[in-house]
C-alpha positions as protocol buffer text, in pm:
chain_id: "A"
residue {
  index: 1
  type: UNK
  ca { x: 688 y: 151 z: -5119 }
}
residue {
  index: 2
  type: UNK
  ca { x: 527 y: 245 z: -4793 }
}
residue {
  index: 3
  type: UNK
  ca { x: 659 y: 577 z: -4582 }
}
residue {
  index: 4
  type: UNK
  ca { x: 809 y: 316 z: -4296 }
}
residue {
  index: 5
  type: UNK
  ca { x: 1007 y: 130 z: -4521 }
}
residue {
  index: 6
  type: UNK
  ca { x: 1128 y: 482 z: -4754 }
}
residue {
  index: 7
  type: UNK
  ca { x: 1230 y: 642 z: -4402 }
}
residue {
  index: 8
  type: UNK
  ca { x: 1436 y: 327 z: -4287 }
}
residue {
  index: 9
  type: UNK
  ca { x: 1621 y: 297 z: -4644 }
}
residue {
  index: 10
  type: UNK
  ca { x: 1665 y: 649 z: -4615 }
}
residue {
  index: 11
  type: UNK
  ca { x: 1952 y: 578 z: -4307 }
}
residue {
  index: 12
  type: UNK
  ca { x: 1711 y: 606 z: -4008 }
}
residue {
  index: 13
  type: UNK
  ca { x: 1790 y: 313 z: -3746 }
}
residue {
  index: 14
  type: UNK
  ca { x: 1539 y: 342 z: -3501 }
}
residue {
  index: 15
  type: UNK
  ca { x: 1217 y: 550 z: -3545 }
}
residue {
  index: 16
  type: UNK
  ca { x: 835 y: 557 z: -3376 }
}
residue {
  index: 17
  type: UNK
  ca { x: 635 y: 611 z: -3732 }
}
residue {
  index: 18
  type: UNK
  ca { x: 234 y: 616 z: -3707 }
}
residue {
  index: 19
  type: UNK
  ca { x: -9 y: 429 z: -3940 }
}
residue {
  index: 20
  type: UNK
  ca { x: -324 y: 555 z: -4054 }
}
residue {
  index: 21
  type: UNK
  ca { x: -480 y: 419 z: -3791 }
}
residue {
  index: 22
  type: UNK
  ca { x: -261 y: 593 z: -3514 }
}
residue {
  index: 23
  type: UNK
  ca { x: -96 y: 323 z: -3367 }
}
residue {
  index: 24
  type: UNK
  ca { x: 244 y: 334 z: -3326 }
}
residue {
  index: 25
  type: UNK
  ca { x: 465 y: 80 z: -3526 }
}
residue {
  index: 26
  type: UNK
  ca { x: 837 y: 52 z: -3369 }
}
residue {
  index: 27
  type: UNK
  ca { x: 1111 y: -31 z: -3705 }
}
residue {
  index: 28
  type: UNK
  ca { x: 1475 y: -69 z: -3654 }
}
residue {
  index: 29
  type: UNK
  ca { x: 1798 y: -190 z: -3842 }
}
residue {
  index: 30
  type: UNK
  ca { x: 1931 y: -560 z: -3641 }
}
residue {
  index: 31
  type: UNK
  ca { x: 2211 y: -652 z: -3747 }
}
residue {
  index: 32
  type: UNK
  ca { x: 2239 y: -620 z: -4149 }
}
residue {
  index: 33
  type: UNK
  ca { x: 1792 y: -652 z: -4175 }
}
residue {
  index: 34
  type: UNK
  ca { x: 1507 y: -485 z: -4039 }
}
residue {
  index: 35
  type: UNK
  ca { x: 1314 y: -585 z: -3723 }
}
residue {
  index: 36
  type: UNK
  ca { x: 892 y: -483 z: -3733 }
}
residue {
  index: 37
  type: UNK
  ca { x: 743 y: -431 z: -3436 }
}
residue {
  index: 38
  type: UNK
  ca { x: 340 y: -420 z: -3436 }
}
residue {
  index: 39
  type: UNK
  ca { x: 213 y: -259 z: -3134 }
}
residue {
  index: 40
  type: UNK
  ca { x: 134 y: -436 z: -2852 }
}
residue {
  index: 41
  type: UNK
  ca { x: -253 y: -538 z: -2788 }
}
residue {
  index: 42
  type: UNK
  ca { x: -439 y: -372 z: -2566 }
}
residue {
  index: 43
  type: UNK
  ca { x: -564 y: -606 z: -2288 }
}
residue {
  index: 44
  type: UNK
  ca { x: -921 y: -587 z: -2250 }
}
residue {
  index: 45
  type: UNK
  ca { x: -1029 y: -663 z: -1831 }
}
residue {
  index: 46
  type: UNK
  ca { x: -1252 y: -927 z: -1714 }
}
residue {
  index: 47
  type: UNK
  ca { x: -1623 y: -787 z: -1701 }
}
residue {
  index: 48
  type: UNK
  ca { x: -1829 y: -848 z: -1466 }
}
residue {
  index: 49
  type: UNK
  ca { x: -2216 y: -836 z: -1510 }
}
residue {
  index: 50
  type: UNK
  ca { x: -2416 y: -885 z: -1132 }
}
residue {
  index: 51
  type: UNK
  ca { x: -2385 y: -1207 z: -920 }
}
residue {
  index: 52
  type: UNK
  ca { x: -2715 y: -1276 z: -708 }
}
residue {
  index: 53
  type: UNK
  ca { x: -2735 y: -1285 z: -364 }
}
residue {
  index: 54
  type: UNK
  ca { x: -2691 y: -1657 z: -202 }
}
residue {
  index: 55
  type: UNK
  ca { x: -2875 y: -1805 z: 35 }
}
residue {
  index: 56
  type: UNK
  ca { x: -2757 y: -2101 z: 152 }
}
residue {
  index: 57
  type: UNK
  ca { x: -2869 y: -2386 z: 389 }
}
residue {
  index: 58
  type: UNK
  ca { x: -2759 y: -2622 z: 625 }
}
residue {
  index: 59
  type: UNK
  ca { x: -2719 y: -2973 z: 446 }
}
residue {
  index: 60
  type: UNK
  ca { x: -2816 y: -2897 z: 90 }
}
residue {
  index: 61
  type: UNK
  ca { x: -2586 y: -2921 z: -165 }
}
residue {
  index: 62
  type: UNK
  ca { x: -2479 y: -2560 z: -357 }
}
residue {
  index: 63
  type: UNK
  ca { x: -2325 y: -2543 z: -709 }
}
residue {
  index: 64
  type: UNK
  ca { x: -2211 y: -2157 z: -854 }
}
residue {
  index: 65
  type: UNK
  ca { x: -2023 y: -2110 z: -1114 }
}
residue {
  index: 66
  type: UNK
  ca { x: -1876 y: -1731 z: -1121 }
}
residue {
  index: 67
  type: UNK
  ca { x: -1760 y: -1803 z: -1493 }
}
residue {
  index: 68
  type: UNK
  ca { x: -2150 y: -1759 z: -1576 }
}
residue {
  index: 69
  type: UNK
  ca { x: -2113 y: -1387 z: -1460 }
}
residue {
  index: 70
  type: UNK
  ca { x: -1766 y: -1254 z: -1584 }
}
residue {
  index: 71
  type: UNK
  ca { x: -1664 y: -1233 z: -1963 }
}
residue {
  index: 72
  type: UNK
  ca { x: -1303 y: -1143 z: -2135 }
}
residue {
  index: 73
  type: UNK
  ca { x: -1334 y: -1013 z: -2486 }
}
residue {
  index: 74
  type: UNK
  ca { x: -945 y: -1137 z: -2540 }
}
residue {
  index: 75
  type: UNK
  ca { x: -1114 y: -1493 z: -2486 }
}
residue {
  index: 76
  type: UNK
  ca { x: -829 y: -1519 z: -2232 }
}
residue {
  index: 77
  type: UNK
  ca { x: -832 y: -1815 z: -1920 }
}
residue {
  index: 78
  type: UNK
  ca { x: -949 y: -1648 z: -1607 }
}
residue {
  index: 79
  type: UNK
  ca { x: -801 y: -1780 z: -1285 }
}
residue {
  index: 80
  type: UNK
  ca { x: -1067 y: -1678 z: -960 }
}
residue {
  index: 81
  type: UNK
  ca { x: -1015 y: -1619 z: -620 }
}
residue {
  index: 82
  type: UNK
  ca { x: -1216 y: -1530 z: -315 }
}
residue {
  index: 83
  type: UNK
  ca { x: -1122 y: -1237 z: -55 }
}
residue {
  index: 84
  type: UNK
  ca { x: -1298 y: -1417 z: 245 }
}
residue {
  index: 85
  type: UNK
  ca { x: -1253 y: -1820 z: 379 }
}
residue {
  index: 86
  type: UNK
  ca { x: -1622 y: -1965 z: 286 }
}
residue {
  index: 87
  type: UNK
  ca { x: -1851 y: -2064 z: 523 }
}
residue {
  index: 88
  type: UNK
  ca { x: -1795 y: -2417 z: 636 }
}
residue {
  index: 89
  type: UNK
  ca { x: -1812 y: -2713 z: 381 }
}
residue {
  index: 90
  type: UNK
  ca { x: -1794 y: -2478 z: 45 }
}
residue {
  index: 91
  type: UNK
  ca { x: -1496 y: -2427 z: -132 }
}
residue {
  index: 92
  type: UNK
  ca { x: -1402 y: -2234 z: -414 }
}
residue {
  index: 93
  type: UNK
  ca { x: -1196 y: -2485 z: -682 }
}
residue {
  index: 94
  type: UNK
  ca { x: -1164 y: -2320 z: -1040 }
}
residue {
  index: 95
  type: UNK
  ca { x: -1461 y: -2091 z: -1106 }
}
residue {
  index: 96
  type: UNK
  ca { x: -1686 y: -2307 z: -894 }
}
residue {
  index: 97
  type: UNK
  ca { x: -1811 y: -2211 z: -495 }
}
residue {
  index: 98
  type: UNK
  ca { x: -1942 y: -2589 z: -432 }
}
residue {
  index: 99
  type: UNK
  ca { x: -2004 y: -2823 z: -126 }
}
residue {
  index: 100
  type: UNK
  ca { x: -2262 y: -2850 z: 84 }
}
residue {
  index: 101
  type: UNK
  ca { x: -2257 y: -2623 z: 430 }
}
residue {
  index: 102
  type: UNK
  ca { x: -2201 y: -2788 z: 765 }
}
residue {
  index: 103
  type: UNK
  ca { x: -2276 y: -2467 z: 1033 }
}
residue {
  index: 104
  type: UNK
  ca { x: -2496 y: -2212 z: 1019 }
}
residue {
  index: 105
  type: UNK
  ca { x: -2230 y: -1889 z: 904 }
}
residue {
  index: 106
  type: UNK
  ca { x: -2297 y: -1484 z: 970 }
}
residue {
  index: 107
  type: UNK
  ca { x: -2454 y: -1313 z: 610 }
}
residue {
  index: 108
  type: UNK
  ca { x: -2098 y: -1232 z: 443 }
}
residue {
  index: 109
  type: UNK
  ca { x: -2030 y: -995 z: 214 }
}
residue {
  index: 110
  type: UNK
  ca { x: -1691 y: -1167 z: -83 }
}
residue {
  index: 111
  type: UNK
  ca { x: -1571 y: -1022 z: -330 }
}
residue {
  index: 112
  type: UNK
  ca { x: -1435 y: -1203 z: -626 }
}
residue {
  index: 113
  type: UNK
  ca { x: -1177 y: -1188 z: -817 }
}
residue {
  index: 114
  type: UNK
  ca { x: -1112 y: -1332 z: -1203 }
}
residue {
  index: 115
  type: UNK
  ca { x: -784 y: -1268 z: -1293 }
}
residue {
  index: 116
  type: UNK
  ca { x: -737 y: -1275 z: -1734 }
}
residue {
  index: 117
  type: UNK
  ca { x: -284 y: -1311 z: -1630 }
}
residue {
  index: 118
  type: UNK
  ca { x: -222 y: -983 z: -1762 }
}
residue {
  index: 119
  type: UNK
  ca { x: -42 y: -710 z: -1541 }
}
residue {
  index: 120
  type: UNK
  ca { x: -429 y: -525 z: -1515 }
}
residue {
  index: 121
  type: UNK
  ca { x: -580 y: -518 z: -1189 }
}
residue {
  index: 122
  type: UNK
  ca { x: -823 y: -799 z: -1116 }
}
residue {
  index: 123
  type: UNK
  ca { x: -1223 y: -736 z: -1161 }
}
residue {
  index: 124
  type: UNK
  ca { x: -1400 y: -734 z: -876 }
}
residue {
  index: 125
  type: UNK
  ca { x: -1774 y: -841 z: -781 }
}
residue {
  index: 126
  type: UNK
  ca { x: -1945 y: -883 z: -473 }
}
residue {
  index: 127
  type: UNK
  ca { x: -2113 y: -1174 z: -376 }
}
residue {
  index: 128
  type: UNK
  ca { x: -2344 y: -1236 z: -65 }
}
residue {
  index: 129
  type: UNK
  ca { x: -2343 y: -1610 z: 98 }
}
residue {
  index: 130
  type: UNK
  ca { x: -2594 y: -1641 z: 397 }
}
């Protein structure tokens, strides 16, 4: 019989006990049975690795997706968002900047944002669009 289960036969209702592996492992009586609760998982934060400078031009077509520079080792659905409005005729849909620009725009400096929907801040990364 494990330690957990000897200490909560044993008339404890509600104890923190630690495994071997340090983690903390909540048990309590509910009601006539016994309620287990792992720990929680630690959320891991979207990592960014360096976006490129842009350069873009007048008339031609762009294409960038930021989900070719961020990764989330929970394998969890990133939702993006951009700090600045993009330069005329790009927009941001998804993980995508797209369009094609329509005016010349100042250099720019954006920083992105890939959210993974836990309560952790968001991961930034800066990205230049001339």
């Amino acid at each position: 019989m494990s330690k957990t289960l000897e200490n909560v036969r044993s008339g404890l209702t509600r104890r923190e006990f630690v495994k071997t592996t340090g983690q903390a492992l909540s048990v309590c009586a509910v009601g006539g049975g016994l309620s287990v609760t792992p720990p929680a998982k630690a959320a891991s934060l979207p990592v960014w690795s360096r976006v490129p400078n842009q350069t873009f031009a007048v008339g031609q077509p762009v294409m960038i997706d930021l989900a070719d520079y961020v990764t989330d080792a929970d394998g969890d659905a990133l939702e993006f968002s951009i700090d600045l409005p993009l330069p005329p005729g790009l927009t941001l849909t998804g993980s995508v900047i797209s369009g094609t620009p329509t005016a010349p725009s100042q250099t720019q400096q954006y920083t992105v944002s890939a959210d993974d929907g836990t309560l952790q801040p968001k991961a930034p990364a800066g990205v230049s669009l001339d």
